[in-house]
N, CA, C, O and CB atoms as a CASP TS submission, in Angstrom:
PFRMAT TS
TARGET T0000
AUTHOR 0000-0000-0000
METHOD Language model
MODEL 1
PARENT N/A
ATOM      1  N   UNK     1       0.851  -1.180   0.000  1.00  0.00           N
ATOM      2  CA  UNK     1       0.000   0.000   0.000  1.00  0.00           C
ATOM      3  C   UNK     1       0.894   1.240   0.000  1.00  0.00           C
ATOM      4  O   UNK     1       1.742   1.471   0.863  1.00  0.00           O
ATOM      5  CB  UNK     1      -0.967   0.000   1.230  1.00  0.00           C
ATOM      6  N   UNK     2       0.586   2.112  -1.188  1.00  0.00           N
ATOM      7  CA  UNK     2       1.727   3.693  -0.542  1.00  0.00           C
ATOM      8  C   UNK     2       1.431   4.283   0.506  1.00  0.00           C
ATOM      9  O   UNK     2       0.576   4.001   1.346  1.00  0.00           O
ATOM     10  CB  UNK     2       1.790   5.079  -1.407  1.00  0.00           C
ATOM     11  N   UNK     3       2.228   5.205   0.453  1.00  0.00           N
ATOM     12  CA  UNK     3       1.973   6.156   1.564  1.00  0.00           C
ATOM     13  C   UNK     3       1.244   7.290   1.398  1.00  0.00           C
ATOM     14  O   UNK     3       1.310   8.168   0.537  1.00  0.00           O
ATOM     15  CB  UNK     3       3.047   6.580   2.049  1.00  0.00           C
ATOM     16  N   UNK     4       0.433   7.128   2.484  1.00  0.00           N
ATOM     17  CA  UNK     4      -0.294   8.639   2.035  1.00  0.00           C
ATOM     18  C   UNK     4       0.552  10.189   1.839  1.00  0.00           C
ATOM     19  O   UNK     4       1.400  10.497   2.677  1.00  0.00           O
ATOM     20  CB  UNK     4      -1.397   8.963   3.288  1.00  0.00           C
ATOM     21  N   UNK     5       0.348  10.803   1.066  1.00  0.00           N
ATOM     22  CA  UNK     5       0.984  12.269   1.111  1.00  0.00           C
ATOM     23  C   UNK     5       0.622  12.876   2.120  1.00  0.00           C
ATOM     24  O   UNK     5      -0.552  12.724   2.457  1.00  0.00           O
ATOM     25  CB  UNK     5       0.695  13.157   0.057  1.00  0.00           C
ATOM     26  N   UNK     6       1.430  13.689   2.869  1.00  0.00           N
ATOM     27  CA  UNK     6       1.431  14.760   4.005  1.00  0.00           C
ATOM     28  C   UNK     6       1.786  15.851   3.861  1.00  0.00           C
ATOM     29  O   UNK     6       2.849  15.874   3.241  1.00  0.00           O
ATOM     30  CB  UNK     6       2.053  14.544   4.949  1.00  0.00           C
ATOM     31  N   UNK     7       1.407  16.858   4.139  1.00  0.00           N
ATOM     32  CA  UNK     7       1.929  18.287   3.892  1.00  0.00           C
ATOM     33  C   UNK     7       0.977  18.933   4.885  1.00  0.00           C
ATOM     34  O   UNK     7      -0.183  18.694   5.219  1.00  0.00           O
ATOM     35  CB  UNK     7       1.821  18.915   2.226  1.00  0.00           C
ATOM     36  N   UNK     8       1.972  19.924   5.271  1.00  0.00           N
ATOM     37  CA  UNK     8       2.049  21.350   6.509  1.00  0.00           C
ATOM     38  C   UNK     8       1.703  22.215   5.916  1.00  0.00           C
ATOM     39  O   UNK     8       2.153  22.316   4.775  1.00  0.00           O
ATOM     40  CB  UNK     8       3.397  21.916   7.207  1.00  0.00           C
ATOM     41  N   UNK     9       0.601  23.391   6.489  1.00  0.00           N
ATOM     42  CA  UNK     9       0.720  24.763   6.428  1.00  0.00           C
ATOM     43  C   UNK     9       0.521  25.564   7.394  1.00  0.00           C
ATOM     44  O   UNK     9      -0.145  25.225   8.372  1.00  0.00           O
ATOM     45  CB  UNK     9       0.094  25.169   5.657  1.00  0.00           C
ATOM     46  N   UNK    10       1.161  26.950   7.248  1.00  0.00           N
ATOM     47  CA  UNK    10       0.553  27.993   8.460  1.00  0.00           C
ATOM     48  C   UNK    10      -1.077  27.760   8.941  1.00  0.00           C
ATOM     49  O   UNK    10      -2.065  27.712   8.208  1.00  0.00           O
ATOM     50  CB  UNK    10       0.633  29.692   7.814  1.00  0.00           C
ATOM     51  N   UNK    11      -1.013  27.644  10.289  1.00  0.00           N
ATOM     52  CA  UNK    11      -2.357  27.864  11.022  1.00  0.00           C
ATOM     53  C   UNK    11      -2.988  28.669  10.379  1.00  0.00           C
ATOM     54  O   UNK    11      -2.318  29.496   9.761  1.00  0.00           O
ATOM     55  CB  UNK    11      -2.352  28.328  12.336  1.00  0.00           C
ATOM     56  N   UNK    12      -3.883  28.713  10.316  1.00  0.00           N
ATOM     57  CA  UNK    12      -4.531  30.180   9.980  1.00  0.00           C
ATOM     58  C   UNK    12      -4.983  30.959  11.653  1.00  0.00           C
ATOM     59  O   UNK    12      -5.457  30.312  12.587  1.00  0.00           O
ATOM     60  CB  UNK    12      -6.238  29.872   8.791  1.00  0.00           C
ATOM     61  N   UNK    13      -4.725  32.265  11.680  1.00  0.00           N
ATOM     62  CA  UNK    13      -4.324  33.271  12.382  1.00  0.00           C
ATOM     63  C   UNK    13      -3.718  32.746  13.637  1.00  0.00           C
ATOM     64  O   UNK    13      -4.090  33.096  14.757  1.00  0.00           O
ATOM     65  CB  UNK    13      -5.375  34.170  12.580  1.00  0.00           C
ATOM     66  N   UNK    14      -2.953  32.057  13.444  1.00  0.00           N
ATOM     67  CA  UNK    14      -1.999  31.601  14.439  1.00  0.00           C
ATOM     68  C   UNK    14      -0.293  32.211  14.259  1.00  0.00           C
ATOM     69  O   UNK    14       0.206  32.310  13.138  1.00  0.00           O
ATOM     70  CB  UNK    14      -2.075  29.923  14.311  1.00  0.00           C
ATOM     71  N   UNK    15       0.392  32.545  15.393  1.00  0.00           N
ATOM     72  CA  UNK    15       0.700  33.702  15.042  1.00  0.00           C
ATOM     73  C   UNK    15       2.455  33.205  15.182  1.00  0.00           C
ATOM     74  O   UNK    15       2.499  32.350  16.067  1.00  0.00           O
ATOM     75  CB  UNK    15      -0.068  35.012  16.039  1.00  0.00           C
ATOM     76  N   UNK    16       3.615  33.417  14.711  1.00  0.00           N
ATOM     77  CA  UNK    16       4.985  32.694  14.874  1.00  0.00           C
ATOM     78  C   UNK    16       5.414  32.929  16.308  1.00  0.00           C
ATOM     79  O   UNK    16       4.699  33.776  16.843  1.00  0.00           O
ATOM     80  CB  UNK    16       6.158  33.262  13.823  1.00  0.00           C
ATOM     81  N   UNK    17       6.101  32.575  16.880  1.00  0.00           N
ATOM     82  CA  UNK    17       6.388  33.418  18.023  1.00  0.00           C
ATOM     83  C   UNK    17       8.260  32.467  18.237  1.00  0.00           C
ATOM     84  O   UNK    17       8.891  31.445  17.966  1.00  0.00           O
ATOM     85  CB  UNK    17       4.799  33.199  19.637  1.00  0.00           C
ATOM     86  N   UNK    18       8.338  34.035  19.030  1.00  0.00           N
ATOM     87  CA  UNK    18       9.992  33.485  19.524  1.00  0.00           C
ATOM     88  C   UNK    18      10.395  33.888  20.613  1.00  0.00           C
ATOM     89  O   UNK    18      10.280  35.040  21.032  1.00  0.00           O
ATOM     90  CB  UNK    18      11.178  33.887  18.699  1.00  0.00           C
ATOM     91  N   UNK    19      10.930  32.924  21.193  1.00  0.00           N
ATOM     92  CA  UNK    19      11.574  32.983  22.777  1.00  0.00           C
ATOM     93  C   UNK    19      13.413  34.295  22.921  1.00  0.00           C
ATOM     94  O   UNK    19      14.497  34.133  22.360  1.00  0.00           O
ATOM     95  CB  UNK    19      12.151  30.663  23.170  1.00  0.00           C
ATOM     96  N   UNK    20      13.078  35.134  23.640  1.00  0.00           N
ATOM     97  CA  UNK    20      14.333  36.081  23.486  1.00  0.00           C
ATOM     98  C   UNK    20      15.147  35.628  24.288  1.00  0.00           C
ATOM     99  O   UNK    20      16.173  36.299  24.185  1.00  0.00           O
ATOM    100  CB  UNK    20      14.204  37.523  23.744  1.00  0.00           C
ATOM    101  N   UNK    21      15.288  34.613  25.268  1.00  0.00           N
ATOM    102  CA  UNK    21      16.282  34.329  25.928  1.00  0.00           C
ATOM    103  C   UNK    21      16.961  33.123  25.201  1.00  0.00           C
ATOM    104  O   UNK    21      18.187  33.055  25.278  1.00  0.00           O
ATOM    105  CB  UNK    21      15.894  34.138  27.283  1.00  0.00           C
ATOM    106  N   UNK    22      16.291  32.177  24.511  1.00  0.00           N
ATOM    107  CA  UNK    22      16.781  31.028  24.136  1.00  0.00           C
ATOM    108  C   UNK    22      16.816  31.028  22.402  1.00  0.00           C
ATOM    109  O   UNK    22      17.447  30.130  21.843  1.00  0.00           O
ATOM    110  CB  UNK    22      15.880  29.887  24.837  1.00  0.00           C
ATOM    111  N   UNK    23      16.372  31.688  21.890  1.00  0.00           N
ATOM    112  CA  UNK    23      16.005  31.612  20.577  1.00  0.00           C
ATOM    113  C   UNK    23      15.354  30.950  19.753  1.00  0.00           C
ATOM    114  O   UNK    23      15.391  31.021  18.525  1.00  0.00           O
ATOM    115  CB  UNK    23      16.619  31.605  20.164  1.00  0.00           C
ATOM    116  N   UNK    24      14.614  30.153  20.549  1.00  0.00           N
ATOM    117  CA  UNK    24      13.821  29.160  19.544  1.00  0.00           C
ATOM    118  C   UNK    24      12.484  30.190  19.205  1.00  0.00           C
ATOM    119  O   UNK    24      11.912  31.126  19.764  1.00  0.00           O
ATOM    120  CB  UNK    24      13.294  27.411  20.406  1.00  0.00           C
ATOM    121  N   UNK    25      12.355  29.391  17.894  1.00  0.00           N
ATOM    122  CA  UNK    25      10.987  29.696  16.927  1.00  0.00           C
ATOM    123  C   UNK    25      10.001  28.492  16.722  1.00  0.00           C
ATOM    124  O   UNK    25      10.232  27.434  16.136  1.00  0.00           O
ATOM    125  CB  UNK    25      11.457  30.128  15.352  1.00  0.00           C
ATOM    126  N   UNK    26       8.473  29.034  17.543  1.00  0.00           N
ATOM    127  CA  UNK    26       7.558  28.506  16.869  1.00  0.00           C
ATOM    128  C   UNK    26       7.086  28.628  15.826  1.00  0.00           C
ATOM    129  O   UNK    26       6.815  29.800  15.564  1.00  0.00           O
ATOM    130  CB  UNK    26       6.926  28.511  17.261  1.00  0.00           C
ATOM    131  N   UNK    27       6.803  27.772  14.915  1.00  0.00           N
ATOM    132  CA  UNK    27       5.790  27.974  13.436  1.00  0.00           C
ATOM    133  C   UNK    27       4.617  26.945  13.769  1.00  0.00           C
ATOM    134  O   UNK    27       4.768  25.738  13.581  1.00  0.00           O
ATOM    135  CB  UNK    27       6.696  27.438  11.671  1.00  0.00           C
ATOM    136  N   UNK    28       3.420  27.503  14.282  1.00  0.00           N
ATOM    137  CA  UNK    28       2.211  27.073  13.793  1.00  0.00           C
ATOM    138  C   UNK    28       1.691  26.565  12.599  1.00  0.00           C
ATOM    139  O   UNK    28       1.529  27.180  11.545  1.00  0.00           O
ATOM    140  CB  UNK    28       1.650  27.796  13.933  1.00  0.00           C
ATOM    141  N   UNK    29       1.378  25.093  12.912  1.00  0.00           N
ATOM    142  CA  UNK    29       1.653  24.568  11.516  1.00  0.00           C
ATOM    143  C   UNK    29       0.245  23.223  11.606  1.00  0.00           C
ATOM    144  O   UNK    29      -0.024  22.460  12.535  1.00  0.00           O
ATOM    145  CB  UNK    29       3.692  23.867  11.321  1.00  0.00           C
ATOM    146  N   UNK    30      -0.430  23.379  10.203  1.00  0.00           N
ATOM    147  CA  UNK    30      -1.820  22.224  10.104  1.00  0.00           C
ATOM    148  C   UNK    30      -0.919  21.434   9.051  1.00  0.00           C
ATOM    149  O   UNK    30      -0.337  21.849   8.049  1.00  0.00           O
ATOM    150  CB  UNK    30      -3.759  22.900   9.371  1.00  0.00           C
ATOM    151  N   UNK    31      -0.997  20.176   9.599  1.00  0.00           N
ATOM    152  CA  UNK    31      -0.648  19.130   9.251  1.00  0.00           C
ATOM    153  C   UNK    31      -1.770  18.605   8.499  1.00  0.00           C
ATOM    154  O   UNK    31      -2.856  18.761   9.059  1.00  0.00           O
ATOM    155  CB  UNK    31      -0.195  18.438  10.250  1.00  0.00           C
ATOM    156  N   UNK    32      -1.794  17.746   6.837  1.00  0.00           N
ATOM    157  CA  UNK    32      -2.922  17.413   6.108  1.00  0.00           C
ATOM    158  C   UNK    32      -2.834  16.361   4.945  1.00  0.00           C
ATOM    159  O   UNK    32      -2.182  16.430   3.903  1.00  0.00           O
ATOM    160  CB  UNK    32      -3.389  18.594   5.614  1.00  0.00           C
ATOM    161  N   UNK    33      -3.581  15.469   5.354  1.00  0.00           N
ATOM    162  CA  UNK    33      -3.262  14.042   4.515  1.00  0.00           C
ATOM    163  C   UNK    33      -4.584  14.428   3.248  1.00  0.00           C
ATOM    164  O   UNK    33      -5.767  14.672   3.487  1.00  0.00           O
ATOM    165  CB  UNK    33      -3.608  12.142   5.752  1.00  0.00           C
ATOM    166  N   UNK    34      -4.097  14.392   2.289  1.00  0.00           N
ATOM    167  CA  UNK    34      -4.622  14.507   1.028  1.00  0.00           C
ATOM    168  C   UNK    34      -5.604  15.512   1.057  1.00  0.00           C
ATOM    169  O   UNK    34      -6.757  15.193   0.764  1.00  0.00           O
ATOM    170  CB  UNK    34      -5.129  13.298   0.539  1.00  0.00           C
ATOM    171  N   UNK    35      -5.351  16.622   1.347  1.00  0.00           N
ATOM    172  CA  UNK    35      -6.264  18.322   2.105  1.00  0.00           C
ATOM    173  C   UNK    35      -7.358  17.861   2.731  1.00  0.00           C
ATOM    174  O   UNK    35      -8.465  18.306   2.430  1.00  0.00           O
ATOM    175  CB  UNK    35      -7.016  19.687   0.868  1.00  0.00           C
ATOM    176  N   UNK    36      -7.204  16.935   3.659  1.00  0.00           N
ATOM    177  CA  UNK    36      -7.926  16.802   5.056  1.00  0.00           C
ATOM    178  C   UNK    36      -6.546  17.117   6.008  1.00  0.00           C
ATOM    179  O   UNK    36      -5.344  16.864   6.087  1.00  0.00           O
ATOM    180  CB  UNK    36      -8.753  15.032   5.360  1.00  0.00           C
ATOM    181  N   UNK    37      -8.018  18.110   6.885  1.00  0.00           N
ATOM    182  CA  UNK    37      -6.765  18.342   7.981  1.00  0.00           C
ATOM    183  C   UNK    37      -6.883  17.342   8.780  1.00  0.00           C
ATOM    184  O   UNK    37      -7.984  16.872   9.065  1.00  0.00           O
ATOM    185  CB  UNK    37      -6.734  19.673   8.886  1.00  0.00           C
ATOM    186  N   UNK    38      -5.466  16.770   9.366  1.00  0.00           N
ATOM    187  CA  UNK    38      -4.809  15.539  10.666  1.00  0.00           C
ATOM    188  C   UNK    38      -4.802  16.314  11.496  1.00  0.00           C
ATOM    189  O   UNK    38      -4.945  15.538  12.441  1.00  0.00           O
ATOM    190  CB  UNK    38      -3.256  14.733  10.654  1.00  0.00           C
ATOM    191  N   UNK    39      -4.727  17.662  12.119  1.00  0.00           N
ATOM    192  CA  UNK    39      -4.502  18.267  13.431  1.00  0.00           C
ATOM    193  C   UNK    39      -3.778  18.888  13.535  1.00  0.00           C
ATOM    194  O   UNK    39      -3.094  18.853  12.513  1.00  0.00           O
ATOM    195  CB  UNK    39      -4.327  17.736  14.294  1.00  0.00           C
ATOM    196  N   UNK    40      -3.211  19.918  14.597  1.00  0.00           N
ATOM    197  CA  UNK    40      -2.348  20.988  14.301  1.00  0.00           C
ATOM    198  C   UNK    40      -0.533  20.465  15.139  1.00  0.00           C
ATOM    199  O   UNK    40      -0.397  19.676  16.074  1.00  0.00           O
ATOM    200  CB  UNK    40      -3.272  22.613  15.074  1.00  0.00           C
ATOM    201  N   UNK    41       0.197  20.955  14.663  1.00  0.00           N
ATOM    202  CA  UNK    41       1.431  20.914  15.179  1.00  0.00           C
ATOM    203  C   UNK    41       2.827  22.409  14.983  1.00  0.00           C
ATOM    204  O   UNK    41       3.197  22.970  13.952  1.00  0.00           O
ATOM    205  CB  UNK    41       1.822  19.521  14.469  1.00  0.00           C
ATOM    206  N   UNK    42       3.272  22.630  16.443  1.00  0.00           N
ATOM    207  CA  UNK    42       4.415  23.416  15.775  1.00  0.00           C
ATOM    208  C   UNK    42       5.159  22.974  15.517  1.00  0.00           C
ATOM    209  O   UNK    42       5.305  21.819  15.916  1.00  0.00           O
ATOM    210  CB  UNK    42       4.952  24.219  16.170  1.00  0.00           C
ATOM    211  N   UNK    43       6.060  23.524  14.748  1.00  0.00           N
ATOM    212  CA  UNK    43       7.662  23.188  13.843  1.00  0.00           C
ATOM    213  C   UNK    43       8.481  24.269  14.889  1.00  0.00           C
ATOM    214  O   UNK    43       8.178  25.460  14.967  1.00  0.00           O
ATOM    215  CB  UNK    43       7.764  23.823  11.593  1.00  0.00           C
ATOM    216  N   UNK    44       9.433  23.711  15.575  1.00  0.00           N
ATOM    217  CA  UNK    44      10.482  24.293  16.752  1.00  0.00           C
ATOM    218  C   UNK    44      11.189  24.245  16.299  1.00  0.00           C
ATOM    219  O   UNK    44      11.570  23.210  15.751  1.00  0.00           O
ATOM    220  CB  UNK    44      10.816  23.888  17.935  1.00  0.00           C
ATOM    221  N   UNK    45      11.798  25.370  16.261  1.00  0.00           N
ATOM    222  CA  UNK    45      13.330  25.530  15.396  1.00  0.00           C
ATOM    223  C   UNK    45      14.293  26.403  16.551  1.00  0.00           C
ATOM    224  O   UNK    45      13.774  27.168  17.364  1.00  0.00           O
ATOM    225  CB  UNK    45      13.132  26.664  13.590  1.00  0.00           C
ATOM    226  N   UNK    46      15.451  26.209  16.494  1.00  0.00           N
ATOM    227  CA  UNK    46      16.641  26.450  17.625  1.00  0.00           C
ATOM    228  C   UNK    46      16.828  28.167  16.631  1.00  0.00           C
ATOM    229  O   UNK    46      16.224  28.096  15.561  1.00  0.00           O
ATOM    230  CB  UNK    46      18.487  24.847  17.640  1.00  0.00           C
ATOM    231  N   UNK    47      17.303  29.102  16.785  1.00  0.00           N
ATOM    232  CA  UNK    47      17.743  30.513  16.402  1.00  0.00           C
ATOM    233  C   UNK    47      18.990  30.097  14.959  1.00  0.00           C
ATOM    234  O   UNK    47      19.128  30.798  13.956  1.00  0.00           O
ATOM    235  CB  UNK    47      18.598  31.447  18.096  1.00  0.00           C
ATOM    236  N   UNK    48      19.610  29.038  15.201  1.00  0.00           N
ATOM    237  CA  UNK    48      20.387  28.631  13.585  1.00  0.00           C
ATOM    238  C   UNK    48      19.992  28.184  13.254  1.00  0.00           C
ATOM    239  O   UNK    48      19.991  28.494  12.063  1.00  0.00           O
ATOM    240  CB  UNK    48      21.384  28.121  13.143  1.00  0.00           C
ATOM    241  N   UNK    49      19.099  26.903  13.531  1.00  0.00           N
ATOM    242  CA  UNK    49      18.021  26.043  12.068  1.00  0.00           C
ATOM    243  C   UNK    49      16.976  27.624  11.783  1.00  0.00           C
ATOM    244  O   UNK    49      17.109  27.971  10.609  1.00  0.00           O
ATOM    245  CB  UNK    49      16.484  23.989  12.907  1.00  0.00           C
ATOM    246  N   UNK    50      16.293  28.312  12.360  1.00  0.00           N
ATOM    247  CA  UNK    50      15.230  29.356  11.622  1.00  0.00           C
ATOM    248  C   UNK    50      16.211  30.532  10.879  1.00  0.00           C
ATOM    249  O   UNK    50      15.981  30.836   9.709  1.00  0.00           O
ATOM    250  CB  UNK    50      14.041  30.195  12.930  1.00  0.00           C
ATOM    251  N   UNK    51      17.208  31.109  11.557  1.00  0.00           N
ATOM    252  CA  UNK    51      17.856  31.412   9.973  1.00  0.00           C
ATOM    253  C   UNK    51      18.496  30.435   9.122  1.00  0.00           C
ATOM    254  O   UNK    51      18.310  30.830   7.971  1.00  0.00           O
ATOM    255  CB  UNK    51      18.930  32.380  10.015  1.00  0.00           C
ATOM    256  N   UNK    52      19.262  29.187   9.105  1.00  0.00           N
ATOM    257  CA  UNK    52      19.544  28.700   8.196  1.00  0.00           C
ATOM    258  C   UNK    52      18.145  28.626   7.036  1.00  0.00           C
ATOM    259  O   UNK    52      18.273  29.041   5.885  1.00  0.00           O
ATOM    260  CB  UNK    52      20.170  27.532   8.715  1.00  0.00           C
ATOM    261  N   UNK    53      17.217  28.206   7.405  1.00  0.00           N
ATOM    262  CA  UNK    53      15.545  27.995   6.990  1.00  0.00           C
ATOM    263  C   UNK    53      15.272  29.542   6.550  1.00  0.00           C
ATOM    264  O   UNK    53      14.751  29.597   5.436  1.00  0.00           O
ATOM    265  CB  UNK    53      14.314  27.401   8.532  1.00  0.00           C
ATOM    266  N   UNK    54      15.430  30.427   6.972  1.00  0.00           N
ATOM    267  CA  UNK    54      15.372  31.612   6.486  1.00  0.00           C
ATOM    268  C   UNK    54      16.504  31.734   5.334  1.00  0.00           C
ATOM    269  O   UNK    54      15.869  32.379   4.500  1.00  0.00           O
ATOM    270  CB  UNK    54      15.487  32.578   7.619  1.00  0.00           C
ATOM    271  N   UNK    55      17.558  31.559   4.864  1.00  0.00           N
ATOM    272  CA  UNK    55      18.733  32.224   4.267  1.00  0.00           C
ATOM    273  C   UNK    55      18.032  31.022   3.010  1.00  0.00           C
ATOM    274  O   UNK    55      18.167  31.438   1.860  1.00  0.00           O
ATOM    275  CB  UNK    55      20.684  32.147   5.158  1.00  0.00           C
ATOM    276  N   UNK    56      17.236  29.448   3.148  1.00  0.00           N
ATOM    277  CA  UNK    56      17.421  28.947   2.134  1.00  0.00           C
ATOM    278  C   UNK    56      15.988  29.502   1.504  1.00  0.00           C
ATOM    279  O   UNK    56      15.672  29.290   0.333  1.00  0.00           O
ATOM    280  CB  UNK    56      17.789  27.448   2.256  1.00  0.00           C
ATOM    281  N   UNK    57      15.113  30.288   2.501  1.00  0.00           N
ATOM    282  CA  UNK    57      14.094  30.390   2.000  1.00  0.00           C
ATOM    283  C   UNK    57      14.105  31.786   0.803  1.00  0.00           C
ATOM    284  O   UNK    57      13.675  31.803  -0.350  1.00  0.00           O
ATOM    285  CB  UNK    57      13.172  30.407   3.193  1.00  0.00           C
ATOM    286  N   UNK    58      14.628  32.647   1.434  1.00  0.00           N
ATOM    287  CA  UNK    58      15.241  33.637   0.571  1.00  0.00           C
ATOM    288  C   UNK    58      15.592  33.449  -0.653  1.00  0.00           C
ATOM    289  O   UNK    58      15.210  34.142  -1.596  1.00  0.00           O
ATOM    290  CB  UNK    58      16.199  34.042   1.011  1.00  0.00           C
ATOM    291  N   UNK    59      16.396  32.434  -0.723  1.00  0.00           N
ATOM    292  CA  UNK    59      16.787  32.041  -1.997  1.00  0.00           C
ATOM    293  C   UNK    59      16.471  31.567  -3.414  1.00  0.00           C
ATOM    294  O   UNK    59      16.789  31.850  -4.569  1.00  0.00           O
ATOM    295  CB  UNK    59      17.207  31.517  -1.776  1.00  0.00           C
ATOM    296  N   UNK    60      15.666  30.679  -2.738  1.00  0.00           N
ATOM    297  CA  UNK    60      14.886  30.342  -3.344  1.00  0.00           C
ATOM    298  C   UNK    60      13.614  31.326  -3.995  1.00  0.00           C
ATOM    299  O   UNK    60      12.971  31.168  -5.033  1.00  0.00           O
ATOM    300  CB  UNK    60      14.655  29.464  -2.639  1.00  0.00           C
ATOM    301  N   UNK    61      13.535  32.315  -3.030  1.00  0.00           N
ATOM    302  CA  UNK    61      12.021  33.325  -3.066  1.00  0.00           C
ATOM    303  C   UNK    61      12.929  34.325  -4.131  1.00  0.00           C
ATOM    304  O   UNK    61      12.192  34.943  -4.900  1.00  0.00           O
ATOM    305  CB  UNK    61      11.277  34.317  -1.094  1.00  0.00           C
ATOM    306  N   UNK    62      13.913  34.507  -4.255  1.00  0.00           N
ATOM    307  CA  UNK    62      14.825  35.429  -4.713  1.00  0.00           C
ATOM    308  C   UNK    62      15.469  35.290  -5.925  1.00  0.00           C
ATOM    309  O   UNK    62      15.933  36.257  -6.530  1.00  0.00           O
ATOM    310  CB  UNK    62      15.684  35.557  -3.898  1.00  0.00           C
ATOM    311  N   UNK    63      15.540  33.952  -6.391  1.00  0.00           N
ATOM    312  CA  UNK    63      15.978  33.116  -7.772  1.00  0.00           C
ATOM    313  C   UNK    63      15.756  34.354  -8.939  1.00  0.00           C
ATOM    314  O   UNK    63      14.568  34.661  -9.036  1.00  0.00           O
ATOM    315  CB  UNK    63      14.781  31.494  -8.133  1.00  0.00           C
ATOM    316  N   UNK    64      16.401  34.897  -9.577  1.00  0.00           N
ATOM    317  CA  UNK    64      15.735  35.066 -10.867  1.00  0.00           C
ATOM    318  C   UNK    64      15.810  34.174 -11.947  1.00  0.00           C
ATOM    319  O   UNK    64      16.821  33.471 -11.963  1.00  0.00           O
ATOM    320  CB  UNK    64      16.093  36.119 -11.355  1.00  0.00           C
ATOM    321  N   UNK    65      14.838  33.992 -13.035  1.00  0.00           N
ATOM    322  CA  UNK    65      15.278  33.249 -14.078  1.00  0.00           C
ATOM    323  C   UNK    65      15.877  33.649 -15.854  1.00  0.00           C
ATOM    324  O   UNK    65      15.369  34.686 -16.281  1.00  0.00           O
ATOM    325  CB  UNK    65      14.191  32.520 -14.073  1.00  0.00           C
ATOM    326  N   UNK    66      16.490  33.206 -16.470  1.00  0.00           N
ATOM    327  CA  UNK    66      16.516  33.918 -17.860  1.00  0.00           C
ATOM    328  C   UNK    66      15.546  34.446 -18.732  1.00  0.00           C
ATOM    329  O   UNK    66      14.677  33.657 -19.101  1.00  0.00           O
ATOM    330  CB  UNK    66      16.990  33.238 -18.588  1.00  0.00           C
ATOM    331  N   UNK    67      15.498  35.609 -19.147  1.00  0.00           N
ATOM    332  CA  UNK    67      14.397  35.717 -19.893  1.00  0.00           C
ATOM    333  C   UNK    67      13.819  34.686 -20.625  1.00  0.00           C
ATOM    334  O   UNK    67      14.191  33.534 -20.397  1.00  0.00           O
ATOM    335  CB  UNK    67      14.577  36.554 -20.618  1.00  0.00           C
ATOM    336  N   UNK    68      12.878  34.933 -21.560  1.00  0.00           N
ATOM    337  CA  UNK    68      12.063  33.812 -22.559  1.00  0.00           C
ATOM    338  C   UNK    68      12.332  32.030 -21.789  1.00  0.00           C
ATOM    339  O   UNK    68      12.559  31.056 -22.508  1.00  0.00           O
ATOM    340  CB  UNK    68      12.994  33.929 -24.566  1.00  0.00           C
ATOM    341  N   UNK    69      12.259  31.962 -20.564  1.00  0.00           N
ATOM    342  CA  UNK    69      12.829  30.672 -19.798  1.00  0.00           C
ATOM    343  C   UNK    69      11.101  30.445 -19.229  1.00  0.00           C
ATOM    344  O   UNK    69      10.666  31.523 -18.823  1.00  0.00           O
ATOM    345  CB  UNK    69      14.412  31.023 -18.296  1.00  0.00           C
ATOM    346  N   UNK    70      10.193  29.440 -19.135  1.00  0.00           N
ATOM    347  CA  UNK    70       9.107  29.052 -18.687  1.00  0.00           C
ATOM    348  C   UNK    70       9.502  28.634 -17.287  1.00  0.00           C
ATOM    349  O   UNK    70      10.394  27.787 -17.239  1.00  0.00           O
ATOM    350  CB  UNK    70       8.485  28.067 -19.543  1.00  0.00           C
ATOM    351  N   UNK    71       8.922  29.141 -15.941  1.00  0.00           N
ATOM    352  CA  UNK    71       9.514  28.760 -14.795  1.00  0.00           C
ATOM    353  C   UNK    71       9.288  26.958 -14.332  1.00  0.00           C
ATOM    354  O   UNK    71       8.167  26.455 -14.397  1.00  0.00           O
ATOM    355  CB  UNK    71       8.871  29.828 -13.722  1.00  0.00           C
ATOM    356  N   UNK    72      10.143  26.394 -14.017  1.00  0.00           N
ATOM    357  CA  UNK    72      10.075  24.891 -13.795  1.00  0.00           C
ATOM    358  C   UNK    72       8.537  24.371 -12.971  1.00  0.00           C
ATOM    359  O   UNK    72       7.919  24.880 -12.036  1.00  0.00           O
ATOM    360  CB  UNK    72      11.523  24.485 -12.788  1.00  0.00           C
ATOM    361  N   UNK    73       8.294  23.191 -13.765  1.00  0.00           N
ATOM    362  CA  UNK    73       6.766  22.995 -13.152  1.00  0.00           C
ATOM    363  C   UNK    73       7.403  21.669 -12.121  1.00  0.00           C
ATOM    364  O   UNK    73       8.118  22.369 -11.403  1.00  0.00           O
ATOM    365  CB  UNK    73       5.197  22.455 -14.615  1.00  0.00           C
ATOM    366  N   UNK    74       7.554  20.600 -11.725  1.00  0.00           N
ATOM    367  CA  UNK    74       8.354  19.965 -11.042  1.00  0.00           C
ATOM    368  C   UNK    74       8.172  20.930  -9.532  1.00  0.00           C
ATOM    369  O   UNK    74       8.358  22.136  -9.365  1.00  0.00           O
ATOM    370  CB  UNK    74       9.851  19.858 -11.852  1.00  0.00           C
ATOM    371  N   UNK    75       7.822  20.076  -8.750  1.00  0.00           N
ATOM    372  CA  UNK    75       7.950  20.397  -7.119  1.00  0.00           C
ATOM    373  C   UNK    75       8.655  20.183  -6.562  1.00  0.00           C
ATOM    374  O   UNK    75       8.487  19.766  -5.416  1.00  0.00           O
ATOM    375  CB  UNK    75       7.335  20.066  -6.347  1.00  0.00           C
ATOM    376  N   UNK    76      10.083  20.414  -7.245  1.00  0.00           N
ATOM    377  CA  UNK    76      11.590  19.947  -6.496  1.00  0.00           C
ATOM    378  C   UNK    76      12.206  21.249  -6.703  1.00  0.00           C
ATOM    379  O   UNK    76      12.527  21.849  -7.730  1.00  0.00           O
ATOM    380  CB  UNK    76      12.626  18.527  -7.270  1.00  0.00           C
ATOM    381  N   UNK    77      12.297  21.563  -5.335  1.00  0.00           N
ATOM    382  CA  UNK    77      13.239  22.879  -4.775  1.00  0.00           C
ATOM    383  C   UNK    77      14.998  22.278  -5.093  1.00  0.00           C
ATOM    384  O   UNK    77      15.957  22.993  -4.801  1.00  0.00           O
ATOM    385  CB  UNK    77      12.871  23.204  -2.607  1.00  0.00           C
TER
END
């Protein structure tokens, strides 16, 4: 039998939050097997995994491509 697909998104109005003494980051996050939601979970990240996660997210958000170039359809970052 496969596996079912899973995928995360932001809560809706649930809000990030971060600890100033320790640096960790919550991300409020709905967990969802084939867009049914499974229930909610945060994603805890230490102050270097949320910028490392930040610096790759950038990057990616930041890509330009060559002109006359059709942007890649493929869901591989």
């Amino acid at each position: 039998m496969p596996a079912t697909p899973w995928h995360a998104s932001p809560r809706p109005n649930a809000a990030t939050t971060g600890d100033v003494d320790t640096g960790e980051i919550r991300v409020p996050l709905e967990l969802f097997s084939v867009d049914r939601s499974q229930g909610d979970v945060d994603l805890v990240l230490s102050r270097t995994e949320a910028e490392a996660l930040s610096a790759r997210l950038s990057y990616h958000l930041n890509r330009t491509r060559p002109c006359g170039r059709a942007p890649r359809v493929s869901g591989r970052v």
